[in-house]
N, C-alpha and C positions, 0 to 999 in steps of 0.2 A: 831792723824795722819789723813790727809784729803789729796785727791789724787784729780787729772784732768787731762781728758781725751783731746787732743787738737790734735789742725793738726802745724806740721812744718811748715817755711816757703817754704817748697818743695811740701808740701801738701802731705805727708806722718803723719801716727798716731801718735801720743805721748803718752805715760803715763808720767806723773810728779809728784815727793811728792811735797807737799807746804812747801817751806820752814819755818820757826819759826817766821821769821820775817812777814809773807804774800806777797811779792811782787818778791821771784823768787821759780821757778819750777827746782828741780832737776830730770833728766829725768831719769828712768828706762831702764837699758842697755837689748836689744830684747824683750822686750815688745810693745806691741801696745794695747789694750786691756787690761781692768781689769776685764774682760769675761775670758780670759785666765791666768791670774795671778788668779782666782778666783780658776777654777777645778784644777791647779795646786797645789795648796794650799789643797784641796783637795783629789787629788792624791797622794802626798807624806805626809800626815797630819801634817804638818807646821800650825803655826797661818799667819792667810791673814799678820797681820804688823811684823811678821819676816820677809817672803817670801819676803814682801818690802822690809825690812834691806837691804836682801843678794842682791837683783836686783836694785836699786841704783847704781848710776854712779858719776865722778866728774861736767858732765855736767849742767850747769843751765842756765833758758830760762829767760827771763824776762817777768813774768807775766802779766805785764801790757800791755807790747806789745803783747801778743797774744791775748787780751782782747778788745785791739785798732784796732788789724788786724781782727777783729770777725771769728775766730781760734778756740773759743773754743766748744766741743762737750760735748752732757750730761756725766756725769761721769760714767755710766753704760748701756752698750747697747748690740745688739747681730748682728752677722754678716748678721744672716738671720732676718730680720724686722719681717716675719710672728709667729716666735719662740721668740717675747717679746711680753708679755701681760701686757696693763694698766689698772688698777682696782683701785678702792676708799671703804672708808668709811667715813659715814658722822652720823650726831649725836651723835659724840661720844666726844664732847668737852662741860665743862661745862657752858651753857652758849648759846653753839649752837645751839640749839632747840628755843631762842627765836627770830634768825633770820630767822631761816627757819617757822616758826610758824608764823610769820606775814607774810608770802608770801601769805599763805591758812587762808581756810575760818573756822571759829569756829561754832560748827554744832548749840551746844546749849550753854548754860553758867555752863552745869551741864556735858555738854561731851569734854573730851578732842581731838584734834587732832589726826590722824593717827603721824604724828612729835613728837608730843609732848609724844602719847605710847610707841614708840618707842625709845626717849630721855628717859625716866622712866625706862623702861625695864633695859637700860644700867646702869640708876644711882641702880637700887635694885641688876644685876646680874653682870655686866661686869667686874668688879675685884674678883675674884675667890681666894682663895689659889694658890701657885705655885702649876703646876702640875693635876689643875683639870678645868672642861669644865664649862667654863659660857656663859651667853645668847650673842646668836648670834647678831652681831649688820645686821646694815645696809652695803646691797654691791650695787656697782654697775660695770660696765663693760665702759671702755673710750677708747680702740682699740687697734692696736699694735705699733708695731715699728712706723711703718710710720706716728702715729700720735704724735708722740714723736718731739718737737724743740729743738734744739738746743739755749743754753745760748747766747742772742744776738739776736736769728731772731725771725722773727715773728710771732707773736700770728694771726691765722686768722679768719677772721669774714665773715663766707658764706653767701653767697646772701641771704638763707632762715633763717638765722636765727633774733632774737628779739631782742638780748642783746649780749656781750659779757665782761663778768666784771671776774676779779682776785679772785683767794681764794690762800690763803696763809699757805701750808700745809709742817707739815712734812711728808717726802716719805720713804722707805722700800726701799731697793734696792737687789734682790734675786737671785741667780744663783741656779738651780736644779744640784744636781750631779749626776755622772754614776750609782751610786745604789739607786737613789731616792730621795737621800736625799734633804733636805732645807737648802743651804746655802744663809743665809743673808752676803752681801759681805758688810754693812752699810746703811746710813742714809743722806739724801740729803735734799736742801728745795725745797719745789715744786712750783708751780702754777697750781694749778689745774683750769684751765680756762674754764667757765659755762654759760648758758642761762641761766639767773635767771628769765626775762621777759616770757620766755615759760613757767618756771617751774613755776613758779607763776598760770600762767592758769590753772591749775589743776598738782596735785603732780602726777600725772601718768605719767605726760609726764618728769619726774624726769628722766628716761634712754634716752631718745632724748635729753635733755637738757647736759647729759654729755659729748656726741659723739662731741665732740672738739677736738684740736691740746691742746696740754698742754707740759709744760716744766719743766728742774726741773736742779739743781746745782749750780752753776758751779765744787761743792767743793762734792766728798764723803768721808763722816766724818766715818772714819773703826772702826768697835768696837759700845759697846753702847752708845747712847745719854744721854745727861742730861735731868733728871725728870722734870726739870723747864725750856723752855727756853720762853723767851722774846724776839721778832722779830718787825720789824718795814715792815710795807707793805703802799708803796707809789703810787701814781698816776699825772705824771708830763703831763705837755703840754706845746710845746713851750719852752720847757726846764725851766717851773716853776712848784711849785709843788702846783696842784689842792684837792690834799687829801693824810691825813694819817692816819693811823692806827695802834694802837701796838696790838699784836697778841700774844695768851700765848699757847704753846703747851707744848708737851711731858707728860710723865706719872700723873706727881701731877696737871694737869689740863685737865684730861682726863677724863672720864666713865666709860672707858673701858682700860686694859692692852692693851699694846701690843702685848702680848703672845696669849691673848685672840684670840683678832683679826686675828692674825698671824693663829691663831689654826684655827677658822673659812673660813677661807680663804683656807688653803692648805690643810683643811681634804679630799677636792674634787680631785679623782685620777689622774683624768684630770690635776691638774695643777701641778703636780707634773712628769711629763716627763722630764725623762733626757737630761738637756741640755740646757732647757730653762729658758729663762731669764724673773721676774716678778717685774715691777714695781708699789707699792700703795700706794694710798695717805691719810692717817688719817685724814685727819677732818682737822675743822678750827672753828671759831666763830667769824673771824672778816670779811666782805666785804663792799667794796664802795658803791657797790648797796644795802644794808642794811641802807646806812647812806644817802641815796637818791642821786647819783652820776653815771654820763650815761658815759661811756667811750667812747671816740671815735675816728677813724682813725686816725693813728699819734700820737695817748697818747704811754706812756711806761711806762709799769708795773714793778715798783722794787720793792724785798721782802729780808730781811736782816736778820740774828740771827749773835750774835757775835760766837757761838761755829763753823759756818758753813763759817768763811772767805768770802771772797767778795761776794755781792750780785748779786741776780738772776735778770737780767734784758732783758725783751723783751718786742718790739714795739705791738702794734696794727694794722693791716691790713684788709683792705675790701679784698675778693677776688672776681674777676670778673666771673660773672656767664656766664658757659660757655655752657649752656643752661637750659632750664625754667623745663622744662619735662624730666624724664630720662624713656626710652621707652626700654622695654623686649622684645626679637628676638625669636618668636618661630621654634627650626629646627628642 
């Protein structure tokens, strides 16, 4: 079952199931929001793809045309922007540590990486038994709501920054409930969009390098993911395609569980407030800029997995600096 969030042509919300086919959306009778289909589901302890069943209508949208009318919105979001948190993990794909390890510098021949310990850590700890606590991986912090795009617009490229290249992630999609709880409302594909050229400079600047706009959808996949999937991540210009990539995620090409991650992530009480909405992105191992590829204004990033229906696709943008200096007001 995989849901999308869209706007009518009145510019009112939509919820939609995907139809079987992929090219129509049956819309969800008063729903707007799968933020609210989420705590419902919750409240009355139904499974999220019942709750679907029974809200289901005979309406259907033509998918395509809301795709054409650039209509659609991430498939999971919160009304208040400052109450969704975007978060990542990285190193935790097999394989990943050789791209980020060539960004940095190797101290000796006899010492490994800070990347590459970190990579280790996860291949000896990060799948546990069900039920018990393994090694913590890598987090980082990417903003909130507002830095969230929508499927279709654009990825932007601030005046200060060095680079801005694709990662092609599976995402976590989380709704907190009224007593606490952690509900995973499903699984999206992301773009976690990165300064690779800063990070490069030194791995510390790894948390500046995140603080981007990033996207993720257009499809959320309810229920869990396949252990294997195989995705294609593209880079067009001019409307030809300058670079590809296939990309392997989910659990059998991972380091680390999901549960793992999931556990390290929400043990913090902080993010676990009622009500709030947490977006995270796992990891990757394939990027353009690994493969020596500079993306630039006007390219458009697509990223595809067949269990996730139609692809994630958004532009590139400069955005105009709209001053050089940001200056503090003392009162």
């Amino acid at each position: 079952m995989r849901l999308v969030q869209f706007k009518a042509l009145d510019g009112t919300r939509r919820v939609g199931l995907v139809s079987d086919g992929g090219d129509s959306l049956r819309t969800l009778r008063s729903v707007r929001r799968v933020y609210d289909l989420v705590l419902e589901a919750d409240a009355t302890g139904l499974a999220l793809a019942d709750l679907v069943n029974e809200c289901v209508g005979d309406e259907a949208v033509d998918y395509n045309q809301v795709i054409a009318g650039n209509r659609l919105l991430v498939p999971l979001d919160h009304p208040d922007a400052a109450h969704c948190i975007i978060s990542g993990t990285g190193l935790d794909h097999l394989g990943s540590a050789q791209a980020r390890d060539a960004m940095h510098t190797r101290l000796s021949a006899d010492e490994l990486t800070d990347s590459m310990k970190m990579f280790k850590l996860g291949l000896e700890g990060g799948k546990p038994p069900a039920g018990e606590i393994g090694v913590q991986p890598e987090w980082f912090y990417k903003g909130d709501g507002d830095w969230i795009v929508a499927p279709g617009h654009p990825l932007e490229l601030p005046p200060y920054a060095l680079d801005g290249g694709e990662e092609p992630e599976l995402v976590g999609l989380y709704v907190i409930g009224q007593r606490g709880d952690v509900l995973r409302a499903g699984f999206a594909l992301g773009n976690e969009f990165s300064d690779h050229v800063l990070e490069r400079q030194n791995y510390l600047y790894l948390a500046h390098s995140k603080l981007r706009t990033s996207s993720f959808g257009p499809e959320l996949l309810v229920g869990e993911p396949p252990e294997h999937i195989v995705g294609v991540s593209r880079l067009l210009r001019n409307g030809q395609e300058i670079w590809s990539g296939e990309f392997l995620t989910g659990e059998a090409n991972m380091s680390h569980t999901l549960a793992n991650i999931e556990h390290h992530h929400f043990k913090y009480a902080a993010f676990r407030r009622p009500g709030d909405v947490h977006c995270h992105y796992f990891g990757t191992a394939t990027l353009s800029f690994a493969a020596g590829v500079t993306a630039q204004p006007g390219d458009i990033f697509e990223i595809s997995a067949p269990p996730f229906g139609k692809p994630l696709r958004n532009p590139l943008v400069m955005r105009e600096p709209v001053a050089r200096w940001v200056g503090v007001t003392t009162l």
